[in-house]
N, C-alpha and C positions, 0 to 999 in steps of 0.2 A: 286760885289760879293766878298765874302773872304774866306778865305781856299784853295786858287787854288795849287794842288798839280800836279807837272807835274812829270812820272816816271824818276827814275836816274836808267839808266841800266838794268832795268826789261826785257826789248824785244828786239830783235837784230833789228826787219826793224817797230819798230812804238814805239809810245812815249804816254803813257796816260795819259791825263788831267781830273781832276775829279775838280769842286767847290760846294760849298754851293747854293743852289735855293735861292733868296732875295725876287723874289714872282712869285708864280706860272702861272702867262699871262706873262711872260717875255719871249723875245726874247734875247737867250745869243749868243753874238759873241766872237770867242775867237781868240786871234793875236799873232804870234810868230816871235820873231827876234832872231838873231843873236848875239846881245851885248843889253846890258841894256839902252845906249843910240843909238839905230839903230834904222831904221824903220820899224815899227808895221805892219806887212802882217798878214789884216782877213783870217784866214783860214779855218772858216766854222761860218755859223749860225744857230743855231737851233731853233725850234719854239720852241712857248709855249708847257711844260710837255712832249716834246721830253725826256730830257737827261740832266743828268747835268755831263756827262762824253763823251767826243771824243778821237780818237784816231788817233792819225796825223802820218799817215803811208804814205806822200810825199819821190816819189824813191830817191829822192835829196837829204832828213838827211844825215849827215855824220856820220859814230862812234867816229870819235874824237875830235867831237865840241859839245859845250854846247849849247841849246836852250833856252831864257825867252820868258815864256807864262802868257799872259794877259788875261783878259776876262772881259766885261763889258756887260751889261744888256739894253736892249731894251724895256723900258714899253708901254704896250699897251693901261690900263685904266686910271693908274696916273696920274697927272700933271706932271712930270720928261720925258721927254720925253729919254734921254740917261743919263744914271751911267757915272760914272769917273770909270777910268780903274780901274783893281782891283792891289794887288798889286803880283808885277812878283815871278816866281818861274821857277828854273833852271829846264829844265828836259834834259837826254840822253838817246842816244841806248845804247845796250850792249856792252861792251868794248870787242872785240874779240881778243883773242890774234894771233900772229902770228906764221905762224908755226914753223918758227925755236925759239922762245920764249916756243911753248908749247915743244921743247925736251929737252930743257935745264933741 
C-alpha cells in the first residue's frame, strides 16, 4: 500500500492512519513500532472493503514519542499472497503542554 499517512498531533489519546486501497479483496494489516528499526507489532487487521483508515487509540501511546506505522496487504484472489510493508510514516498524539508551561 502507499500513501500511509499516520496523524502528527491531531488527537490527544489516538493516532489516525489512513492508506491507499491497492485492491479491493484485500486484507490490510497495519503495524506500529516505536523506531524505524524496532519491532513491527500488528495492531489490527481489516477485512476486505472494511476501511482503509484505523485509529490506534492503545492506552499505552505516549505524548511524547514518535510512532512508525506500516501497513501491508493480504490478497485474497491473486497469486501474491502478502505485499512488502508499505513504506513507514511518523504519526503522534497531541503534544499537551504542561501547566506551568501553559502560564508562562
Amino acid at each position: 500500500p502507499r500513501n500511509v499517512i499516520a496523524s502528527d498531533g491531531f488527537y490527544e489519546k489516538k493516532i489516525k492512519i489512513t492508506w491507499d486501497i491497492v485492491e479491493p479483496e484485500a486484507v490490510y494489516e497495519v503495524y506500529r513500532s516505536e523506531s524505524l528499526a524496532g519491532e513491527k507489532t500488528m495492531i489490527t487487521s481489516l477485512g476486505w472493503l472494511e476501511s482503509n483508515t484505523i485509529h490506534d487509540v492503545d492506552s499505552t501511546l505516549i505524548t511524547t514519542k514518535d510512532y512508525y506505522y506500516w501497513v501491508r496487504a493480504k490478497f485474497r484472489f491473486s497469486g501474491s499472497p502478502t505485499s512488502e510493508f508499505s513504506q513507514p510514516d511518523i504519526g503522534y498524539l497531541k503534544r499537551v503542554a504542561s501547566t506551568r508551561e501553559e502560564r508562562n
